[in-house]
KOLGU-661714 format. One record per residue: residue in one letter; x, y, z of N, C-alpha, C in turn. Coordinates in nm, 2 decimals. Example, Ala and Ser with C-alpha at 12.3 -4.5 7.8 and 13.67 -1.06 7.14 Angstrom:
<node><code>a</code><n_east>1.32</n_east><n_north>-0.57</n_north><n_up>0.78</n_up><ca_east>1.23</ca_east><ca_north>-0.45</ca_north><ca_up>0.78</ca_up><c_east>1.32</c_east><c_north>-0.33</c_north><c_up>0.78</c_up></node>
<node><code>s</code><n_east>1.28</n_east><n_north>-0.22</n_north><n_up>0.71</n_up><ca_east>1.37</ca_east><ca_north>-0.11</ca_north><ca_up>0.71</ca_up><c_east>1.29</c_east><c_north>0.00</c_north><c_up>0.79</c_up></node>
This chain:
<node><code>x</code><n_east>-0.86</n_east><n_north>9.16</n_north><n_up>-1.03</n_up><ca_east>-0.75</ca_east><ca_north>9.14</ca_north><ca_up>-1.13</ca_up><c_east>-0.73</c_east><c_north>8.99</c_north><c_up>-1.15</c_up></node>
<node><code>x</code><n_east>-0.72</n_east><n_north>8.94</n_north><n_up>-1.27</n_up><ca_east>-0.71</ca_east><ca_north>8.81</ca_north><ca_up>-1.30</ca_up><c_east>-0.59</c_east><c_north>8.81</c_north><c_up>-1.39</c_up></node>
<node><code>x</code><n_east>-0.47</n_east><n_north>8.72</n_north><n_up>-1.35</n_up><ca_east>-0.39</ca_east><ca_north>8.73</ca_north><ca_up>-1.43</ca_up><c_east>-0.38</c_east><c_north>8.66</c_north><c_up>-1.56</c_up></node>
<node><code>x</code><n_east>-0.32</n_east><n_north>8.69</n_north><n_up>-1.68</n_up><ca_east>-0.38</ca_east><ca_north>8.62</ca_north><ca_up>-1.85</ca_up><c_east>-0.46</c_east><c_north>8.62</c_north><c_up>-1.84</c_up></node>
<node><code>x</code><n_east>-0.62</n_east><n_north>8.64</n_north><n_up>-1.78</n_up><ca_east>-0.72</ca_east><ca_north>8.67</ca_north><ca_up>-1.84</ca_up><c_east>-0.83</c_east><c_north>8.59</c_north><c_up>-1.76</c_up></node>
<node><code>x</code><n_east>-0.71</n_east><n_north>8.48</n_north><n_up>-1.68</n_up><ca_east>-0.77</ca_east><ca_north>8.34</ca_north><ca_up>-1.60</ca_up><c_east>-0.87</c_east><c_north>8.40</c_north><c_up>-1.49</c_up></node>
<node><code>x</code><n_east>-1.01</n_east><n_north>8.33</n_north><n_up>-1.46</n_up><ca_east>-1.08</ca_east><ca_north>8.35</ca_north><ca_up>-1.33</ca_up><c_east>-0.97</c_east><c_north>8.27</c_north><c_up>-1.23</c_up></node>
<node><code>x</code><n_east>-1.01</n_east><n_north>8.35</n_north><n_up>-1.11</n_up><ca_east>-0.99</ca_east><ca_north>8.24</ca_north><ca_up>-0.97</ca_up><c_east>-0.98</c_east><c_north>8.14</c_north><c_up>-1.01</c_up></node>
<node><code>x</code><n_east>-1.10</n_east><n_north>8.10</n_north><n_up>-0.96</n_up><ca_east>-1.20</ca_east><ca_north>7.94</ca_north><ca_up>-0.99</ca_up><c_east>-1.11</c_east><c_north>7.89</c_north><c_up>-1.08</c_up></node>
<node><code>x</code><n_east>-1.10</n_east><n_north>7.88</n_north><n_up>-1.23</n_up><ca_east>-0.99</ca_east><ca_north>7.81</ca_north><ca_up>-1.32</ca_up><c_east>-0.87</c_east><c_north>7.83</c_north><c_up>-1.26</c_up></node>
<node><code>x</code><n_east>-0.79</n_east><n_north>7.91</n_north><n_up>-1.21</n_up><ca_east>-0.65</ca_east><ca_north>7.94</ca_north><ca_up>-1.16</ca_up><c_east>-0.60</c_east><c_north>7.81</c_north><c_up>-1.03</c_up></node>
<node><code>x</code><n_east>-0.75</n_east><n_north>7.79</n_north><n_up>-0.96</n_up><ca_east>-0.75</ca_east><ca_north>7.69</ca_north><ca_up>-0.87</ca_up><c_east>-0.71</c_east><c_north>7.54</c_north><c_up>-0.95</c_up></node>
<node><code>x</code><n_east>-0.81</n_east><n_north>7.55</n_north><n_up>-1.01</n_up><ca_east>-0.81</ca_east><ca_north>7.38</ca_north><ca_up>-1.05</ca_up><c_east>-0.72</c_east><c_north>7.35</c_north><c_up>-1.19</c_up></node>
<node><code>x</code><n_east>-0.65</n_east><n_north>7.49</n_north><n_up>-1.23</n_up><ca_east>-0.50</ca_east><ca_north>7.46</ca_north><ca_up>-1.30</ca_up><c_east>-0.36</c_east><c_north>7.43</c_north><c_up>-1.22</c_up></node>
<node><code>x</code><n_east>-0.41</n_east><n_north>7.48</n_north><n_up>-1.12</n_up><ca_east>-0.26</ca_east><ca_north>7.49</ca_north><ca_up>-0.98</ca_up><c_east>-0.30</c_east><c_north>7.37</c_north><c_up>-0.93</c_up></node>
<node><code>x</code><n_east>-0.43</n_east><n_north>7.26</n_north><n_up>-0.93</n_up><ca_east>-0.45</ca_east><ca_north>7.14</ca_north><ca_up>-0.85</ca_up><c_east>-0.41</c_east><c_north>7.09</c_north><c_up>-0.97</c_up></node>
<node><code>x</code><n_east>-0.43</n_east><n_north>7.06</n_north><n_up>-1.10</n_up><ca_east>-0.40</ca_east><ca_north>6.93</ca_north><ca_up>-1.22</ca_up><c_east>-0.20</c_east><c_north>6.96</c_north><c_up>-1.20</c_up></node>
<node><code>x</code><n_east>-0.15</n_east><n_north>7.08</n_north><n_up>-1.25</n_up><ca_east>-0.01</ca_east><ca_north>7.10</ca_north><ca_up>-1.22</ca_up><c_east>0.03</c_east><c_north>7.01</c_north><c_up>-1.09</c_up></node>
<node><code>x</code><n_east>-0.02</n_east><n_north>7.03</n_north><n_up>-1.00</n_up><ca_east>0.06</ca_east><ca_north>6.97</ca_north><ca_up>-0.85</ca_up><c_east>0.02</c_east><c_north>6.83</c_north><c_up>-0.91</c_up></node>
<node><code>x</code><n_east>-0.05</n_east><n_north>6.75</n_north><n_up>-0.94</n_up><ca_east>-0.07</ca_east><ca_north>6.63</ca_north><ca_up>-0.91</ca_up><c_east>0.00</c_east><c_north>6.60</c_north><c_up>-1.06</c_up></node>
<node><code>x</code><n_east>0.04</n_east><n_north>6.65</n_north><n_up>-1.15</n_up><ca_east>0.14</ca_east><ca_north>6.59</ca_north><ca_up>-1.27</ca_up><c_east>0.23</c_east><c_north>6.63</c_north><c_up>-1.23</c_up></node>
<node><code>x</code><n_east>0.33</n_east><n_north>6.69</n_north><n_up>-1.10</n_up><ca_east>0.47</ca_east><ca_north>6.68</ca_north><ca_up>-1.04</ca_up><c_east>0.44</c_east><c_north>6.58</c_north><c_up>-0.94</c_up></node>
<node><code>x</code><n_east>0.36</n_east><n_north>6.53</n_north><n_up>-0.88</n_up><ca_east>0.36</ca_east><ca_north>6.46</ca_north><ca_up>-0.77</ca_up><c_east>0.35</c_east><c_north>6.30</c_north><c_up>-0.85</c_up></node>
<node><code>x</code><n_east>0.32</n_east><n_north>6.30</n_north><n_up>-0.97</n_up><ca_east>0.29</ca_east><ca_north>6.19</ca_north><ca_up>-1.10</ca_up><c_east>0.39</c_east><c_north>6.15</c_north><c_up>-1.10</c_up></node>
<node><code>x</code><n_east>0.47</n_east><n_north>6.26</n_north><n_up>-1.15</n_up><ca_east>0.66</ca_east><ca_north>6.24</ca_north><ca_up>-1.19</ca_up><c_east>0.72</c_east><c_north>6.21</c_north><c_up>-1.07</c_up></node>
<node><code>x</code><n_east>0.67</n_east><n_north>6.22</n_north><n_up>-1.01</n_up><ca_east>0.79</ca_east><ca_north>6.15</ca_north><ca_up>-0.79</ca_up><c_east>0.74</c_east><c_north>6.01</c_north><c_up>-0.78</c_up></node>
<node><code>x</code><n_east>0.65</n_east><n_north>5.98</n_north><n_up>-0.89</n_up><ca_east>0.57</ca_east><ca_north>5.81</ca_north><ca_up>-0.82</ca_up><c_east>0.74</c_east><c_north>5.74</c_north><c_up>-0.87</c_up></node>
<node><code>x</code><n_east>0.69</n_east><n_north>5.65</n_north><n_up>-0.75</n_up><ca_east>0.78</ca_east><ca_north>5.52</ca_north><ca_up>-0.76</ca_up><c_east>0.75</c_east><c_north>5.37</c_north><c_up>-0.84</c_up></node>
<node><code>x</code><n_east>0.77</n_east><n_north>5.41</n_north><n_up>-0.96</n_up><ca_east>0.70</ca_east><ca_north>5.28</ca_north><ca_up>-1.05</ca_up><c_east>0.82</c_east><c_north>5.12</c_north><c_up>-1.07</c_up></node>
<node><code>x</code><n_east>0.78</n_east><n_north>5.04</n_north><n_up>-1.05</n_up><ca_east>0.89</ca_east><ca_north>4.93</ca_north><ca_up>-0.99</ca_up><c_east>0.85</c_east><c_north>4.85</c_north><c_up>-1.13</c_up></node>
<node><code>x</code><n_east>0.96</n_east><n_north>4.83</n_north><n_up>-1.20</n_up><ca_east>0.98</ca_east><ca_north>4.72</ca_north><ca_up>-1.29</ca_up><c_east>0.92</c_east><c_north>4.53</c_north><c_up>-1.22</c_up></node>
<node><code>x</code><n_east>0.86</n_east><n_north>4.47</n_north><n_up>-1.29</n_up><ca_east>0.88</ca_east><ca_north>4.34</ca_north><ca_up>-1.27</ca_up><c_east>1.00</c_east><c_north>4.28</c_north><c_up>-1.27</c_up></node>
<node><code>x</code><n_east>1.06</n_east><n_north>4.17</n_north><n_up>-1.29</n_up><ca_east>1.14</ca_east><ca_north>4.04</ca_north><ca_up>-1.29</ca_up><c_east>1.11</c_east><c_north>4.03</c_north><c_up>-1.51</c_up></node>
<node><code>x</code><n_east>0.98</n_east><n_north>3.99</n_north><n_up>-1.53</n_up><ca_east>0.97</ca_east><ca_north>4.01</ca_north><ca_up>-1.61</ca_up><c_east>0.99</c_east><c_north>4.09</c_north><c_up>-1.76</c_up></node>
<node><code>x</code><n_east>0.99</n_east><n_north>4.22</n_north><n_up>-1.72</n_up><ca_east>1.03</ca_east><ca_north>4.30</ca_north><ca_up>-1.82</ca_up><c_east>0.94</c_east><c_north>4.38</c_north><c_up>-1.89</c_up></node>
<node><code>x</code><n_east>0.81</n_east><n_north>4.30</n_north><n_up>-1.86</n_up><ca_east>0.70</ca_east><ca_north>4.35</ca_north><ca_up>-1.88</ca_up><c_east>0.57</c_east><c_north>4.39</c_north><c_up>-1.81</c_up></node>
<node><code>x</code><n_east>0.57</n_east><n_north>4.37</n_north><n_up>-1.71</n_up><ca_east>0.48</ca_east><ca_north>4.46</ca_north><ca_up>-1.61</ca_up><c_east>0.56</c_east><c_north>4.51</c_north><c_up>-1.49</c_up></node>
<node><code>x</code><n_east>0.47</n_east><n_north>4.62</n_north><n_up>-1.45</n_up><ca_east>0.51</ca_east><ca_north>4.66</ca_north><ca_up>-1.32</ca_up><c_east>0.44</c_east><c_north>4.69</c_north><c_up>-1.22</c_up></node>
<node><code>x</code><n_east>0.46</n_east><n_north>4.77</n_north><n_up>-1.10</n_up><ca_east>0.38</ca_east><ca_north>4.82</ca_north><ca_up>-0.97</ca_up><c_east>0.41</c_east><c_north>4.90</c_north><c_up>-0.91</c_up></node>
<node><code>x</code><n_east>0.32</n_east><n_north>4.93</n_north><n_up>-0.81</n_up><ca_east>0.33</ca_east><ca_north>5.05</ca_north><ca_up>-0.75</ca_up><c_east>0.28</c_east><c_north>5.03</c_north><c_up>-0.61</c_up></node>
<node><code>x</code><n_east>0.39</n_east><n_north>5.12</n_north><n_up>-0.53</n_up><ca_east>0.32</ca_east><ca_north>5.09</ca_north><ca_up>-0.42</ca_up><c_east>0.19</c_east><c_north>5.16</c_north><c_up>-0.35</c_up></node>
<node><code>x</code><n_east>0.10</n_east><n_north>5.07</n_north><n_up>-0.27</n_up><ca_east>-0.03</ca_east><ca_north>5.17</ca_north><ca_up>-0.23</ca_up><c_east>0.02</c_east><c_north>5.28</c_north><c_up>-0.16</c_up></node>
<node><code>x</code><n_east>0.10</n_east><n_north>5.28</n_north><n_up>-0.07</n_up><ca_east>0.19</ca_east><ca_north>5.35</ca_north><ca_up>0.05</ca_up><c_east>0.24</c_east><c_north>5.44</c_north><c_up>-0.02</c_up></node>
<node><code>x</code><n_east>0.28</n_east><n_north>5.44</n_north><n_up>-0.13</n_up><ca_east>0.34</ca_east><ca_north>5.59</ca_north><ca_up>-0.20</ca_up><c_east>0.24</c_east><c_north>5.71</c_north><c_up>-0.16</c_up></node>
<node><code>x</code><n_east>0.33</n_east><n_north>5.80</n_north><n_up>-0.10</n_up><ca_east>0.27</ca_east><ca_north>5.91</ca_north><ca_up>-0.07</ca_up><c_east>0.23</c_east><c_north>5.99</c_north><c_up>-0.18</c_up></node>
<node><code>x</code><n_east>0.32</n_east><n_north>6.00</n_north><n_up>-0.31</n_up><ca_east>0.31</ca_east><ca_north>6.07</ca_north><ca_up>-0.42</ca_up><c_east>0.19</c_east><c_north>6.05</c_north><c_up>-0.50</c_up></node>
<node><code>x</code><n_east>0.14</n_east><n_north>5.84</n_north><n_up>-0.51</n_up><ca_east>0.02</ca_east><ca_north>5.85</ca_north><ca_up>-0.55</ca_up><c_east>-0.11</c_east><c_north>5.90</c_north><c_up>-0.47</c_up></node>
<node><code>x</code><n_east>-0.07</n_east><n_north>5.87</n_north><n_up>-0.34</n_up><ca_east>-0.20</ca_east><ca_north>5.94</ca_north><ca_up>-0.27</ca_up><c_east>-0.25</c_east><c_north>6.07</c_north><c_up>-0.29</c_up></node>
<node><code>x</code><n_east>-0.12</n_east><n_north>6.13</n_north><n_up>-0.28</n_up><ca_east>-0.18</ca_east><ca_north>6.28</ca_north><ca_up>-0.29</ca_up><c_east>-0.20</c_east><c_north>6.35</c_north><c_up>-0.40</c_up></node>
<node><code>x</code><n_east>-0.18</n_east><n_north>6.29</n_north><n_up>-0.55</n_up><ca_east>-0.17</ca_east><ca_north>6.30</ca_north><ca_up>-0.67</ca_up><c_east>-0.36</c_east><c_north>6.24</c_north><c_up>-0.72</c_up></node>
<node><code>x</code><n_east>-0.36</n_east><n_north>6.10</n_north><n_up>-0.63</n_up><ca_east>-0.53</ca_east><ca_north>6.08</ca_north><ca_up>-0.60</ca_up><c_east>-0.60</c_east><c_north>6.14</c_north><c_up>-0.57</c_up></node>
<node><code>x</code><n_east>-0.56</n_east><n_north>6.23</n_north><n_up>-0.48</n_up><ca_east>-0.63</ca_east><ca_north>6.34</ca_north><ca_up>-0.38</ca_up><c_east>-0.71</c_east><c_north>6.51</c_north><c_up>-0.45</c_up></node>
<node><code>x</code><n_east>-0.56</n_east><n_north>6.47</n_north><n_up>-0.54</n_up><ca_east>-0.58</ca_east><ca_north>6.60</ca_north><ca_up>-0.63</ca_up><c_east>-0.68</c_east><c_north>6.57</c_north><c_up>-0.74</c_up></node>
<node><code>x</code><n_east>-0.68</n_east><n_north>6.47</n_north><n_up>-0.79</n_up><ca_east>-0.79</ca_east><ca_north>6.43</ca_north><ca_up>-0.87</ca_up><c_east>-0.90</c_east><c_north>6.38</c_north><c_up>-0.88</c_up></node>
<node><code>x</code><n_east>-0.92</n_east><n_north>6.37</n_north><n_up>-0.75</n_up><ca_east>-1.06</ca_east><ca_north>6.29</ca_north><ca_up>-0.71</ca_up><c_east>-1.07</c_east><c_north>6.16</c_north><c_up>-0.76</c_up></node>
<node><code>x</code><n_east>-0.95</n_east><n_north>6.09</n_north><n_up>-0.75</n_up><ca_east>-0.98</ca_east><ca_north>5.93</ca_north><ca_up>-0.83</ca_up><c_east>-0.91</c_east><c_north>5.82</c_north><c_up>-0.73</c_up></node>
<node><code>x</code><n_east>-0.95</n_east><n_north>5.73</n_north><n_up>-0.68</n_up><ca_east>-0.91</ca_east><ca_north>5.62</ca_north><ca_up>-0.59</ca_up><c_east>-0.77</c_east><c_north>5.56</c_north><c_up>-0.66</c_up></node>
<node><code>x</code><n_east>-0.75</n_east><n_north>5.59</n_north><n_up>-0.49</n_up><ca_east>-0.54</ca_east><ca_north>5.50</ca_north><ca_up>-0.59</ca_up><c_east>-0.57</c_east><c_north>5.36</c_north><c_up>-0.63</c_up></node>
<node><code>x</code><n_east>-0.63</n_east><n_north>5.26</n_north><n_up>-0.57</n_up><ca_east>-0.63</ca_east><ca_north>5.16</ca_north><ca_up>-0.66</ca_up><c_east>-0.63</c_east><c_north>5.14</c_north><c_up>-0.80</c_up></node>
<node><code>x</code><n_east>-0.75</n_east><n_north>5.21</n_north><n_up>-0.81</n_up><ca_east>-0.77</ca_east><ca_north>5.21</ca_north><ca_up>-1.01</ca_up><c_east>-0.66</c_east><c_north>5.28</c_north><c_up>-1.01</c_up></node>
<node><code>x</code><n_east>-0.61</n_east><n_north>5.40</n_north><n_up>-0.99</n_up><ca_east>-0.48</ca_east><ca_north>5.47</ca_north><ca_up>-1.03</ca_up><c_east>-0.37</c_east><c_north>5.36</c_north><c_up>-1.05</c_up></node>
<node><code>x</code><n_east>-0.37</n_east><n_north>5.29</n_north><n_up>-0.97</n_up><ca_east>-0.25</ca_east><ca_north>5.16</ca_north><ca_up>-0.95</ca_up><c_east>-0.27</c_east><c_north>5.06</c_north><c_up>-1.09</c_up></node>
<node><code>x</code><n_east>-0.36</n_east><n_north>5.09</n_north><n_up>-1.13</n_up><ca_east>-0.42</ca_east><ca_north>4.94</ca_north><ca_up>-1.20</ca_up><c_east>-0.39</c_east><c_north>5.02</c_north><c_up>-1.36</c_up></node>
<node><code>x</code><n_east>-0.45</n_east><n_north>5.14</n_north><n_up>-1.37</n_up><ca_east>-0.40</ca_east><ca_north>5.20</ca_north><ca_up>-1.47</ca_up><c_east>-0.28</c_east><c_north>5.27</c_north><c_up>-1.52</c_up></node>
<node><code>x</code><n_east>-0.20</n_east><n_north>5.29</n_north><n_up>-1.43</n_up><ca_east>-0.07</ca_east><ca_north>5.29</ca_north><ca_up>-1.40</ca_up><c_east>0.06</c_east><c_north>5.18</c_north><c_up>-1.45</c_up></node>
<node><code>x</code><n_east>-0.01</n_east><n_north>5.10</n_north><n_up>-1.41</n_up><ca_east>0.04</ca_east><ca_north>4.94</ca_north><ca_up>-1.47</ca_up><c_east>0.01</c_east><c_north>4.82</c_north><c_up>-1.55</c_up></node>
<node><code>x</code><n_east>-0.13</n_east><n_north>4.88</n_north><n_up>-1.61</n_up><ca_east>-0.20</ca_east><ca_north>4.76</ca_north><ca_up>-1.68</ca_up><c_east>-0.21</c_east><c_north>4.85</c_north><c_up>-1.86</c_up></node>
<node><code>x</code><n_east>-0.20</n_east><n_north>4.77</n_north><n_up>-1.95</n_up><ca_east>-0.21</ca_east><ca_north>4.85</ca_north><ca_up>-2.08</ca_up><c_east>-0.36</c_east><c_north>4.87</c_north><c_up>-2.16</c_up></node>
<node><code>x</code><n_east>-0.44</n_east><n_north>4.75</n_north><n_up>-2.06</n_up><ca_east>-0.55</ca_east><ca_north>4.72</ca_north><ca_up>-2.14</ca_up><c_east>-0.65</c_east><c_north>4.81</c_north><c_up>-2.03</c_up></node>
């Protein structure tokens, strides 16, 4: 039985993209002085395990998190 019609297998990796866009929304994104850039810390637990879920290294996450270009 698959519920809506979803396999397993997709049910998995819908329940991993959902956790890592709530664990997105807990990041701690820090304003500059500026006004216009910001940061993030590596140490956030929320980007780590939000990286984890995605298969993508926190740095670039940090970089595209905070950079426009």
């Amino acid at each position: 039985f698959h519920p809506a019609g979803v396999k397993e297998s997709h049910q998995s990796a819908i329940f991993r993209i959902v956790a890592a866009i709530l664990h997105l929304g807990n990041l701690q994104i820090h304003a500059e002085r500026d006004g216009e850039s910001c940061s993030v810390s590596g140490e956030d637990k929320h980007l780590s395990r939000f990286c984890s879920l995605l298969g993508v290294e926190p740095g670039q996450m940090e970089r595209w998190l905070c950079h426009r270009k």
